[in-house]
Biotite code that builds the C-alpha atoms (Angstrom):
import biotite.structure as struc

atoms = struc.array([
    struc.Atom([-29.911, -31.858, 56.723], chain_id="A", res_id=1, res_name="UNK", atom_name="CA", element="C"),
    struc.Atom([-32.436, -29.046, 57.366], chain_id="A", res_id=2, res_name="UNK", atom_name="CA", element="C"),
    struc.Atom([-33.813, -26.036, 55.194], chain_id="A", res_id=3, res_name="UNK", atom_name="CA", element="C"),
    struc.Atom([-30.862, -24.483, 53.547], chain_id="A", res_id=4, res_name="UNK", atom_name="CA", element="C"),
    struc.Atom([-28.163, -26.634, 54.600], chain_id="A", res_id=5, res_name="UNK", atom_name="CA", element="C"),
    struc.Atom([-28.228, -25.690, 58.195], chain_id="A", res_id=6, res_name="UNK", atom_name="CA", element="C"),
    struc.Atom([-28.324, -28.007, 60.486], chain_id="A", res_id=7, res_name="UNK", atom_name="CA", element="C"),
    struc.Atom([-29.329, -26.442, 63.888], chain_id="A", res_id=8, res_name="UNK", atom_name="CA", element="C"),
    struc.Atom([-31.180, -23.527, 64.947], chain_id="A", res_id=9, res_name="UNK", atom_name="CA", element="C"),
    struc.Atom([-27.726, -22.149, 66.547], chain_id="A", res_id=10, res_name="UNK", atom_name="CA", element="C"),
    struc.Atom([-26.168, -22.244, 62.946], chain_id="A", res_id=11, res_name="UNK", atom_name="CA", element="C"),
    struc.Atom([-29.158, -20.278, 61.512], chain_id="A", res_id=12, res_name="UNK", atom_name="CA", element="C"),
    struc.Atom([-29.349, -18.063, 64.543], chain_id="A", res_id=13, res_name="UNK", atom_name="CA", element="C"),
    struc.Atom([-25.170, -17.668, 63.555], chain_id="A", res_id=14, res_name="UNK", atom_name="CA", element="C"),
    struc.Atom([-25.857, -16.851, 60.144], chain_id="A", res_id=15, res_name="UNK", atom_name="CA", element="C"),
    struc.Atom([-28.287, -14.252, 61.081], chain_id="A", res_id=16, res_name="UNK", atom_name="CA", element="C"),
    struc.Atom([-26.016, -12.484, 63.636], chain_id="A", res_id=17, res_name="UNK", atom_name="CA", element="C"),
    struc.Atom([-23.361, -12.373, 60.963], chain_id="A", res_id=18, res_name="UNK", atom_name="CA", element="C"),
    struc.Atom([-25.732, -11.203, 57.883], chain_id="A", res_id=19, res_name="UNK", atom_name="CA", element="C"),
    struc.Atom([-26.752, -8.435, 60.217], chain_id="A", res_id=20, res_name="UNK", atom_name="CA", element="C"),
    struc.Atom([-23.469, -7.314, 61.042], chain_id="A", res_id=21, res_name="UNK", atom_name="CA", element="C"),
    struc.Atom([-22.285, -7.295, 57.696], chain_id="A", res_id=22, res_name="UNK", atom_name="CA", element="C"),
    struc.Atom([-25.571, -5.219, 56.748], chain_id="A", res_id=23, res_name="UNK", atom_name="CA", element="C"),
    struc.Atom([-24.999, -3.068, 59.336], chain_id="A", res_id=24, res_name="UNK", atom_name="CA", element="C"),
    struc.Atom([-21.342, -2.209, 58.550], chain_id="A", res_id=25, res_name="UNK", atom_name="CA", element="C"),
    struc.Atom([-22.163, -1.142, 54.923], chain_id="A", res_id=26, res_name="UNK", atom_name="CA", element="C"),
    struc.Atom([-24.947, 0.739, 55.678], chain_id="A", res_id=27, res_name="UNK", atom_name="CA", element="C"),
    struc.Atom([-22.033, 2.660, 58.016], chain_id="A", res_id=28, res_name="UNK", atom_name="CA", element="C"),
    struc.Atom([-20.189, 3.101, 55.019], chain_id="A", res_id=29, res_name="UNK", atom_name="CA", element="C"),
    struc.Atom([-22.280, 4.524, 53.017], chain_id="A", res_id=30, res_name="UNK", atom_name="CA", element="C"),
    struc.Atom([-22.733, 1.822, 50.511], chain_id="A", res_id=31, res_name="UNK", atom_name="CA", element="C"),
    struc.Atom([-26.201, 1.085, 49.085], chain_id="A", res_id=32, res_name="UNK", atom_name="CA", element="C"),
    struc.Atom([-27.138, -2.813, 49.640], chain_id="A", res_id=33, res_name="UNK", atom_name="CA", element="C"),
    struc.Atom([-28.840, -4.996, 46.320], chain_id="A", res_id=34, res_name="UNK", atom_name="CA", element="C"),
    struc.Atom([-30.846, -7.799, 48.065], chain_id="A", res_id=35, res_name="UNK", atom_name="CA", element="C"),
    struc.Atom([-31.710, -9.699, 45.027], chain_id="A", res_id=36, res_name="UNK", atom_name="CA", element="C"),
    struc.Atom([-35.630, -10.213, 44.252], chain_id="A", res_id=37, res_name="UNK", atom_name="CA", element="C"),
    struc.Atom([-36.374, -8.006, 47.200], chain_id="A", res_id=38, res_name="UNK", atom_name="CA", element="C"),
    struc.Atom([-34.731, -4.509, 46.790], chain_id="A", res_id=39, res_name="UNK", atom_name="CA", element="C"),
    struc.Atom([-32.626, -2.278, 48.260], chain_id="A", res_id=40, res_name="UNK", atom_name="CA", element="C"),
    struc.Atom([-31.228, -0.792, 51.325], chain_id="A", res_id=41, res_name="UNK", atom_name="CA", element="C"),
    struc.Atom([-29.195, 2.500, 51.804], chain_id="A", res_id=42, res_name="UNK", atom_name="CA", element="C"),
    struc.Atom([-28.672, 5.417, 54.263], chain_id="A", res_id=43, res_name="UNK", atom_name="CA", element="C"),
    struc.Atom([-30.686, 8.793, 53.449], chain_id="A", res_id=44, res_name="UNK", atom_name="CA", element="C"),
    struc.Atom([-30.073, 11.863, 54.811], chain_id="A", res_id=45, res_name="UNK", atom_name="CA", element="C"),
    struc.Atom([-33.315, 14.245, 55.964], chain_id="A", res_id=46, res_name="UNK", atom_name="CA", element="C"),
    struc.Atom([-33.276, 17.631, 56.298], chain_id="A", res_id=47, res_name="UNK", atom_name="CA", element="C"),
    struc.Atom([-33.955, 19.623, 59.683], chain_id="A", res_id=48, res_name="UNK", atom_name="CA", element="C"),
    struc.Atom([-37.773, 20.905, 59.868], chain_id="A", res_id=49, res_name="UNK", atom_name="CA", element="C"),
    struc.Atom([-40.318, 22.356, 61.730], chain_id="A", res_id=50, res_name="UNK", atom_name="CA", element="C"),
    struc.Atom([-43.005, 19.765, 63.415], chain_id="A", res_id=51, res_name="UNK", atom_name="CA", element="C"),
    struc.Atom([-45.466, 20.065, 65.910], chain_id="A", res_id=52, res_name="UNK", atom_name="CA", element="C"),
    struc.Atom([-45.691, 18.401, 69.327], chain_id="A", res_id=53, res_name="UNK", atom_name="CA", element="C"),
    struc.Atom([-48.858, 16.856, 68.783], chain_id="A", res_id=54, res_name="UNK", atom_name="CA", element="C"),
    struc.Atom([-49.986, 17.216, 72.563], chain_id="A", res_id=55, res_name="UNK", atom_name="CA", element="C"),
    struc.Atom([-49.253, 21.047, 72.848], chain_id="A", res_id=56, res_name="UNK", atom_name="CA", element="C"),
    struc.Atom([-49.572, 22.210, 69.423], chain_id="A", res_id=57, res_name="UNK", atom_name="CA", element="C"),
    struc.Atom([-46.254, 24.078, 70.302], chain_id="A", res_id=58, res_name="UNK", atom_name="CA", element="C"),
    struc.Atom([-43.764, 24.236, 67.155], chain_id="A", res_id=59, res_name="UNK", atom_name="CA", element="C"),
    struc.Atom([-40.798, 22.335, 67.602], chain_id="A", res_id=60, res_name="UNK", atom_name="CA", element="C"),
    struc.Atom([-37.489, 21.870, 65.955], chain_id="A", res_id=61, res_name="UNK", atom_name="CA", element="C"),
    struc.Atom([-36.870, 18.411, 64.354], chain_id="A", res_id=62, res_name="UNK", atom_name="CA", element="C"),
    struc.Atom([-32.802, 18.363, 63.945], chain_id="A", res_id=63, res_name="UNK", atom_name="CA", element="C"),
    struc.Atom([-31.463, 16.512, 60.358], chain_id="A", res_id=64, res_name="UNK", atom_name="CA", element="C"),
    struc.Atom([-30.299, 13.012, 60.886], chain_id="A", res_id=65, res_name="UNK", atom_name="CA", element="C"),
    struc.Atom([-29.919, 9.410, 58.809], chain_id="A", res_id=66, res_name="UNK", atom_name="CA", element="C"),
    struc.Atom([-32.194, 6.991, 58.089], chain_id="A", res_id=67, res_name="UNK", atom_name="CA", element="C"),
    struc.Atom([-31.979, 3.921, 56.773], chain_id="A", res_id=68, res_name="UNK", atom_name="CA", element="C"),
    struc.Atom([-34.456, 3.495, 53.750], chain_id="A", res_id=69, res_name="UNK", atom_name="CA", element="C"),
    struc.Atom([-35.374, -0.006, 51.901], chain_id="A", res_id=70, res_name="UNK", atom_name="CA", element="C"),
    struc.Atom([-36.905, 0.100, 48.084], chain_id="A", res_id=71, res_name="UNK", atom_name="CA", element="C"),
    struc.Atom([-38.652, -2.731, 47.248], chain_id="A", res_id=72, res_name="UNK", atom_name="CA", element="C"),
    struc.Atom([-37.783, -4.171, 43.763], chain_id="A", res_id=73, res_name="UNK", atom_name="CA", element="C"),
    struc.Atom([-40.465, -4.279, 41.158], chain_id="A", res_id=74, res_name="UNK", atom_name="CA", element="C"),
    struc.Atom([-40.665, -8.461, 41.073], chain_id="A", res_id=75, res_name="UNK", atom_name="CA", element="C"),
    struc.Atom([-41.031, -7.886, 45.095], chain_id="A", res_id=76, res_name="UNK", atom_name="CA", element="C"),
    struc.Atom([-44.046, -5.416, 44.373], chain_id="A", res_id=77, res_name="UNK", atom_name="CA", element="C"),
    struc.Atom([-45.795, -7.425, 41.784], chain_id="A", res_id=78, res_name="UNK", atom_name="CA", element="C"),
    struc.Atom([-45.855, -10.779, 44.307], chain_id="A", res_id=79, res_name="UNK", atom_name="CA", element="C"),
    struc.Atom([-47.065, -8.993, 47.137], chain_id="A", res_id=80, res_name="UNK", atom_name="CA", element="C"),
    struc.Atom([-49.697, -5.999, 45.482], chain_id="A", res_id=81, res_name="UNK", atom_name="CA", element="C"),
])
């Protein structure tokens, strides 16, 4: 038996492609997404802005969309900083 029960790459590789989907499909949702020890997951809304095309120096118009934001938990912090 390998590392966490699995016994082939295709049944970790499984497991993966089924975690993600899940993931994915909440995030959809709306819900916000505990990952225990590690943090959190959820999608954020930003607000349209001004920018600058960094080439040109021209202003441009940056429209509002979603993005999907992760918060590290504090135990997470503390083990890696």
């Amino acid at each position: 038996m390998g590392f966490c029960g699995l016994e082939k790459r295709s049944q970790a590789k499984e497991l993966c492609e089924d975690l993600n989907a899940l993931i994915s499909e909440c995030l959809k949702k709306g819900y916000r997404i505990p990952l225990m020890g590690l943090g959190k997951m959820y999608v954020r809304k930003s607000k349209a802005r001004m920018g600058r095309n960094p080439a040109t120096g021209e202003p441009i118009h940056i429209p509002a969309k979603k993005r999907i934001k992760f918060t590290a938990s504090k135990a997470l912090k503390e083990a890696v900083l």
